[in-house]
C-alpha positions, 0 to 999 in steps of 0.5 A: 505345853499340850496334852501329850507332854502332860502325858510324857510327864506323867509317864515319865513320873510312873516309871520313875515310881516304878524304879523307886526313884520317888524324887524324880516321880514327884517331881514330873507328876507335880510339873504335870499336875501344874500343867493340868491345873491350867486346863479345863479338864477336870478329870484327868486333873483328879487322876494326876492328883491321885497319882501323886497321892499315890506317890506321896504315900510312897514317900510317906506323907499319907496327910498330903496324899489325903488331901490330894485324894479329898480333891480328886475322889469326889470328881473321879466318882461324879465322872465314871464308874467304880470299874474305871481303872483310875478310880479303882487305884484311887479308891483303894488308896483311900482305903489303905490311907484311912481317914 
């Protein structure tokens, strides 16, 4: 699968979270995650990891979602600025997360 079904995935897991539907967003996110794991891309790996940390924080596992974050942070602040919207979001997860 190319980069446009990892996309579709991943644009199928946000509508889903958007409509609450967590089983299915966790569900895309992770087949798109898995896809990316594959790949040589590592940032937009650390975004589809932080956005399944924000799913899983959705769902209530904030241990998951931390260690999700502990993989993607370093690679979003090594790659772009603290303006980015991606690391802006996964920042802020971080924080409402704590340590």
């Amino acid at each position: 699968p190319g980069p446009l079904a990892i996309t579709a995935l991943r644009t199928q897991a946000a509508l889903s979270r958007m409509r609450g539907d967590l089983d299915e967003a966790e569900r895309a996110q992770r087949e798109a995650l898995a896809q990316l794991e594959a790949g040589q891309n590592q940032f937009d790996l650390a975004v589809a990891r932080a956005e399944l940390a924000g799913i899983l924080s959705d769902r209530g596992n904030r241990t998951q979602a931390r260690a999700l974050l502990a993989k993607a942070l370093p690679v979003m602040r090594a790659s772009v600025r603290e303006t980015e919207i991606n690391r802006i979001e996964a920042e802020s997860l971080a924080r409402t997360l704590g340590g």
